[in-house]
C-alpha positions as CSV (number, residue, x, y, z in Angstrom):
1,X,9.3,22.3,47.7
2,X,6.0,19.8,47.6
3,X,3.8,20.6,50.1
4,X,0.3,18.4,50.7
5,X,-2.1,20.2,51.7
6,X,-6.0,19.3,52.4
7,X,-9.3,20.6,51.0
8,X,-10.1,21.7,54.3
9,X,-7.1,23.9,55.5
10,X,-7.4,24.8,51.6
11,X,-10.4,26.3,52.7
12,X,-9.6,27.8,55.8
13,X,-6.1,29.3,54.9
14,X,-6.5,29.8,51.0
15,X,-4.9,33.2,51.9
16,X,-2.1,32.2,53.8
17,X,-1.4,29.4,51.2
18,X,-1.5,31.2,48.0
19,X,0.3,33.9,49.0
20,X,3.1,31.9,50.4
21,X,3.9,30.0,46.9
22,X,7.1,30.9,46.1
23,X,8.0,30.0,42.0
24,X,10.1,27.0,43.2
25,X,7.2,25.8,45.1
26,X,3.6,23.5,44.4
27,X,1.1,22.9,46.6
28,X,-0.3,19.2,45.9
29,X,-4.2,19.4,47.1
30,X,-6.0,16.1,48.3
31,X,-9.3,14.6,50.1
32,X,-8.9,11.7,52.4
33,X,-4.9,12.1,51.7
34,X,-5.4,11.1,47.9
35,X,-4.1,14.1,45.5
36,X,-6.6,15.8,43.9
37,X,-4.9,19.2,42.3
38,X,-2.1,20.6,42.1
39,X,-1.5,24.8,42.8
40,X,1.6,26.0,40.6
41,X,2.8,29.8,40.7
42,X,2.0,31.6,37.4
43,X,5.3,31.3,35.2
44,X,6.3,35.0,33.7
45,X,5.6,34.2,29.4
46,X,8.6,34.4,27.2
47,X,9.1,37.2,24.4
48,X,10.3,35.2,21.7
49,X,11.7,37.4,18.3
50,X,10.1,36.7,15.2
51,X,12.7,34.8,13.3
52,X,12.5,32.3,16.2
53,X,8.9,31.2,15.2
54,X,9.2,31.8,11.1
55,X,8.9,28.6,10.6
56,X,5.8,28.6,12.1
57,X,4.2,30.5,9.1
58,X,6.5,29.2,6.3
59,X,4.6,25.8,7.2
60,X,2.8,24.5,4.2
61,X,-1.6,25.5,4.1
62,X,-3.7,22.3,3.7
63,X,-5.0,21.8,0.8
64,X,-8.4,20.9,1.5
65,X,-8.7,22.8,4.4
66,X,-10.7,25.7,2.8
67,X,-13.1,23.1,0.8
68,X,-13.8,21.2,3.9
69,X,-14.6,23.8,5.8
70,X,-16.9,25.8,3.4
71,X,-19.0,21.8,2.8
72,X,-19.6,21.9,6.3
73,X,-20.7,25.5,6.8
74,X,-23.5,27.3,5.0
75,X,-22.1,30.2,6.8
76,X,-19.2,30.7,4.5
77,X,-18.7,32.8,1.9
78,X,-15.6,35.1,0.5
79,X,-18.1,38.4,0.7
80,X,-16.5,41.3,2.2
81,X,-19.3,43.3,4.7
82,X,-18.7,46.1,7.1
83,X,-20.1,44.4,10.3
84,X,-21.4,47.9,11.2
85,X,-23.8,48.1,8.8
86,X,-27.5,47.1,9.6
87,X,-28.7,44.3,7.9
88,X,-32.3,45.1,6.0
């Protein structure tokens, strides 16, 4: 269910109207009766196994990737440091 809400009862029943969202509901926000927003429950994430997103790391590296990035960062270097240790 859509239901339009104003800014203004937004801001005088943002209790009432939060808590009321149900996960088939969203609450459309406007000003002057022009939509603004839109309030949407939170949907639950989905646990997905990993051979369902292998491909994701089977995808080929760019090649250039790793020399663009290191021309435009003088920041960049291969050296391995323990970030605990104080710099002299």
């Amino acid at each position: 269910m859509i239901r339009h809400v104003s800014v203004e009862q937004l801001q005088v029943d943002v209790t009432e109207i939060v808590l009321g969202l149900r996960a088939e509901d969203e609450i459309v926000v406007t000003v002057s009766d022009e939509p603004v927003a839109r309030i949407v429950p939170v949907r639950p994430g989905r646990w997905r196994m990993g051979r369902d997103i292998a491909h994701i790391f089977e995808t080929p590296v760019d090649p250039t990737w790793q020399t663009e990035l290191a021309s435009q960062s003088d920041v960049l270097d291969d050296a391995v440091r323990d970030s605990w240790e104080t710099q002299s």
